[in-house]
C-alpha positions as CSV (number, residue, x, y, z in Angstrom):
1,X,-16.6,2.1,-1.7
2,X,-13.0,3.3,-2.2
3,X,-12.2,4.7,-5.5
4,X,-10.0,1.5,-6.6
5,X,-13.2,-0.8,-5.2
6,X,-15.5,1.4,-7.0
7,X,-13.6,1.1,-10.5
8,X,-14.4,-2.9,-10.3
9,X,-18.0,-2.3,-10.5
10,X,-18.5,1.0,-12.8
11,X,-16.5,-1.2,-15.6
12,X,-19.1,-1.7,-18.2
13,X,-17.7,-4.8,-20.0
14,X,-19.9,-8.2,-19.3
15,X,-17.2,-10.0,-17.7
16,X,-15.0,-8.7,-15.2
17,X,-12.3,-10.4,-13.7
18,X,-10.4,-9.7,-10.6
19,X,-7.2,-11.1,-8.9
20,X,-6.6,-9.5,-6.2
21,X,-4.4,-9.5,-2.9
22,X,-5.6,-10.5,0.7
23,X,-7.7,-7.8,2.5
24,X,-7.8,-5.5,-0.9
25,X,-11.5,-5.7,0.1
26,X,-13.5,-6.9,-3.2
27,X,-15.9,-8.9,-1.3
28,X,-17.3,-5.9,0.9
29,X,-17.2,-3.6,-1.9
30,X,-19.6,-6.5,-3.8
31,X,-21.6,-6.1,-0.7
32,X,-22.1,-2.7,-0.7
33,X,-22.5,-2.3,-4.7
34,X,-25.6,-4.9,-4.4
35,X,-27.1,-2.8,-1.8
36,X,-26.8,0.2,-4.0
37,X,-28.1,-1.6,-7.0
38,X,-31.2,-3.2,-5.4
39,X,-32.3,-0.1,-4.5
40,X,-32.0,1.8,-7.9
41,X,-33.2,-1.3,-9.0
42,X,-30.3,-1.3,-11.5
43,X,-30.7,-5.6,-11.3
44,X,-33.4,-7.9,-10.8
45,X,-32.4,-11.8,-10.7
46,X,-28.4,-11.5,-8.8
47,X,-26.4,-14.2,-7.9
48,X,-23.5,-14.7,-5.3
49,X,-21.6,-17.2,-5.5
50,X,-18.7,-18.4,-3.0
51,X,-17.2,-21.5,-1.3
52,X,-19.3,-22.6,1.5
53,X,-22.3,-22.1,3.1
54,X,-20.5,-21.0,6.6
55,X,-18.6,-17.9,4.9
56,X,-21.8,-16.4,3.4
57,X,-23.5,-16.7,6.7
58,X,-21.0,-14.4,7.5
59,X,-20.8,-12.1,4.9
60,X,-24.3,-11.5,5.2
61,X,-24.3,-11.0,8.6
62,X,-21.2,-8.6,8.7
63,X,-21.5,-6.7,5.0
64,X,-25.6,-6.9,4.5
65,X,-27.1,-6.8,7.4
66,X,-25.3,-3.8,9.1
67,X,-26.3,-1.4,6.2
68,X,-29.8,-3.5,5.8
69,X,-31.1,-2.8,9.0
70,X,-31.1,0.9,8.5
71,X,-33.9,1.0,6.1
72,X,-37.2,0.5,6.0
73,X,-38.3,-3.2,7.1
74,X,-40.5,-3.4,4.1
75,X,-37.6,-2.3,1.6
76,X,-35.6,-5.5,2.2
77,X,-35.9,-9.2,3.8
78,X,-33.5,-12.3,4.5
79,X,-34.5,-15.6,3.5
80,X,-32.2,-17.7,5.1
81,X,-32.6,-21.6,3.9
82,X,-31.7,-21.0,1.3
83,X,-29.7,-18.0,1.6
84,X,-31.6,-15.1,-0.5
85,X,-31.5,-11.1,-0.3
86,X,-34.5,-9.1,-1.3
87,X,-34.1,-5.7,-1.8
88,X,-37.2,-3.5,-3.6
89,X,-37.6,-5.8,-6.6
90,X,-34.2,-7.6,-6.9
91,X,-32.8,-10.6,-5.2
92,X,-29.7,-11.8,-4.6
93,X,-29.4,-15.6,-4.6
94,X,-26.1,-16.9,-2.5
95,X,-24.9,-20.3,-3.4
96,X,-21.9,-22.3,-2.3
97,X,-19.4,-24.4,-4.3
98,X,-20.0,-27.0,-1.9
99,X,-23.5,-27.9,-3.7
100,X,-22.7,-27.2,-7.5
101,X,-25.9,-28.8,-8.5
102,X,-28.1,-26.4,-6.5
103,X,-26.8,-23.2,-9.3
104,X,-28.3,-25.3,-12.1
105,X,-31.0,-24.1,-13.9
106,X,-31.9,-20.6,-12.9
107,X,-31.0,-17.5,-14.8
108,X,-29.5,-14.3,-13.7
109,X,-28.8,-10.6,-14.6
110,X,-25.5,-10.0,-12.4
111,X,-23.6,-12.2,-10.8
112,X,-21.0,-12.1,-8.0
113,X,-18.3,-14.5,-8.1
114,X,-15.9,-14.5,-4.7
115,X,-12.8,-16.5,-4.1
116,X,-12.4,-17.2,-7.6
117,X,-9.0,-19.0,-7.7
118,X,-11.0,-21.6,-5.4
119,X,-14.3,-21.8,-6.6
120,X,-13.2,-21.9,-10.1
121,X,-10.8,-25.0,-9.8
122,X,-14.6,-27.0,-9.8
123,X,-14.7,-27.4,-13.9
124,X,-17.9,-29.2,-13.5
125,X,-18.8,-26.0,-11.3
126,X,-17.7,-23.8,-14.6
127,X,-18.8,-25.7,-17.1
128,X,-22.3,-27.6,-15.8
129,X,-23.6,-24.3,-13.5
130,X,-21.8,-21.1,-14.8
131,X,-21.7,-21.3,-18.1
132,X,-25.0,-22.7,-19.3
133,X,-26.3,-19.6,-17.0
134,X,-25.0,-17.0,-19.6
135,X,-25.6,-18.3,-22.4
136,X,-29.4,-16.6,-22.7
137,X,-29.3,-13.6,-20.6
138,X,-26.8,-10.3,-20.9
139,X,-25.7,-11.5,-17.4
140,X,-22.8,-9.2,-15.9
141,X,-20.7,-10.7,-14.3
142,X,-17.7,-9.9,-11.5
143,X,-15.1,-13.0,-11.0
144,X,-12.6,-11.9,-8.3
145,X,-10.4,-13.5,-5.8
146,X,-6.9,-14.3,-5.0
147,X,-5.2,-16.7,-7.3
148,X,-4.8,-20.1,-5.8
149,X,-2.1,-21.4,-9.0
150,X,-2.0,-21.3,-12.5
151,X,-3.7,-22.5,-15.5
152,X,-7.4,-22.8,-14.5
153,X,-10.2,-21.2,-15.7
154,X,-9.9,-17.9,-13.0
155,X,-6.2,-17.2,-15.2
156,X,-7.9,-18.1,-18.8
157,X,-10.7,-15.5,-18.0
158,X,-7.8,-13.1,-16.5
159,X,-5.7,-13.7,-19.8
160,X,-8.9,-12.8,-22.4
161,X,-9.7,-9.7,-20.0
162,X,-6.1,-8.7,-21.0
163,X,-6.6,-9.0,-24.6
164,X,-8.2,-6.1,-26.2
165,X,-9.3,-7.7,-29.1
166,X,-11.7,-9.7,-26.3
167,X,-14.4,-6.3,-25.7
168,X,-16.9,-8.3,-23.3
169,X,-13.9,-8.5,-21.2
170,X,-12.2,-6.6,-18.7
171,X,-9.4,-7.5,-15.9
172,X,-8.0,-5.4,-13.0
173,X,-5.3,-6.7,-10.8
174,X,-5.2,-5.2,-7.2
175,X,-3.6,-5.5,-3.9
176,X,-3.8,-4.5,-0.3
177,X,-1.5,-1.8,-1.0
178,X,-4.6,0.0,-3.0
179,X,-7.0,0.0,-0.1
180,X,-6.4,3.0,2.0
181,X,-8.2,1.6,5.2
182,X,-5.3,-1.2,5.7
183,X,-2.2,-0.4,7.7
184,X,0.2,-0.9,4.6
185,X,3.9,-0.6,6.8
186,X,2.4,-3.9,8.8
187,X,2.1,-5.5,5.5
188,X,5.5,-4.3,4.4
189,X,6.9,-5.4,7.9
190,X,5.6,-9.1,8.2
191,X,6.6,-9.8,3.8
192,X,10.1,-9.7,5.8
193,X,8.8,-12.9,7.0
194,X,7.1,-14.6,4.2
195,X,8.3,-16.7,1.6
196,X,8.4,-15.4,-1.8
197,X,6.0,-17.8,-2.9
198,X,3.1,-16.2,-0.9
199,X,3.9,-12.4,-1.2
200,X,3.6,-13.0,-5.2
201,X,0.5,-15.1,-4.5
202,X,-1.8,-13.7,-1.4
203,X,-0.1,-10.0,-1.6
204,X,0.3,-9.2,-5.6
205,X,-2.1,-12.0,-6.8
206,X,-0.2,-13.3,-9.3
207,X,-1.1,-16.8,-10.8
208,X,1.8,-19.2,-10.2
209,X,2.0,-23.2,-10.9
């Protein structure tokens, strides 16, 4: 991971939270910290969550699975109905925000959450499946995406990462001008083009109503 990727998951607070820009790169720098993490076995139970099934077909498949295949075969293994990651004695758990009900009842010790601005607009995802999972476990948990409007739950958790009265929380706010591996003068050339409303939102990830 890139230095500003990195930062994200060094943090040491229990909840981190993340808005972030368009292709600032947070869910292949998840990828890539689970990897590392299985195999230093610095987790056991993790969790992934994201907005449908079809997008963490891919994300295996194009973040997992290219770095997965260079080890050893008896180091990792891909369940893929449901979706689970083993790696050494970890697993990584992927669920979709499409089925809410299938997060209930299990327990983790890290948790991914991507595309936060969407997958947080589901209360009864927050309330009835998230939260109850945290509630008896130290579970760590990073909650990143870009903001999709203001005043749910993503910009709540945002705001108490802000506060630093709040120590179990921490909030970074990054955009695709932080990722060295994105051509940032074709980003600056087509915001000629786009309305104000979505260079604030998708490029500078700020929440707006």
């Amino acid at each position: 991971n890139f230095p500003a990727q990195q930062q994200i998951f060094d943090a040491k607070e229990r909840y981190i939270i993340v808005p972030k820009g368009r292709r600032f790169g947070i869910t292949k720098g998840a990828a890539n910290n689970y990897i590392k993490m299985g195999l230093k076995g610095q987790f056991r139970q993790g969790l992934w969550g994201d907005v449908v099934n079809s997008n963490i077909e891919k994300y295996i498949q194009r973040y997992f699975m290219p770095h997965l295949m260079r080890l050893p075969s008896n180091v990792w293994k891909w369940n893929r109905d449901p979706h689970t990651i083993y790696i050494k004695d970890s697993y990584i758990d992927f669920r979709s925000a499409e089925r809410p009900e299938s997060w209930e009842g299990f327990g983790y010790d890290y948790m991914f959450l991507n595309e936060a601005g969407i997958i947080l607009k589901s209360r009864y995802l927050w309330e009835n499946a998230i939260k109850p999972m945290l509630w008896d476990s130290d579970c760590k948990s990073v909650i990143g995406g870009t903001p999709k409007g203001g005043g749910g739950e993503f910009q709540k958790l945002y705001q108490r990462g802000l506060d630093p009265l709040q120590v179990d929380y921490r909030s970074f706010k990054f955009t695709p001008f932080d990722n060295p591996f994105v051509d940032h003068q074709r980003i600056r050339d087509d915001m000629k083009d786009m309305s104000e409303l979505a260079i604030k939102q998708e490029i500078y990830a700020e929440f707006l109503e």
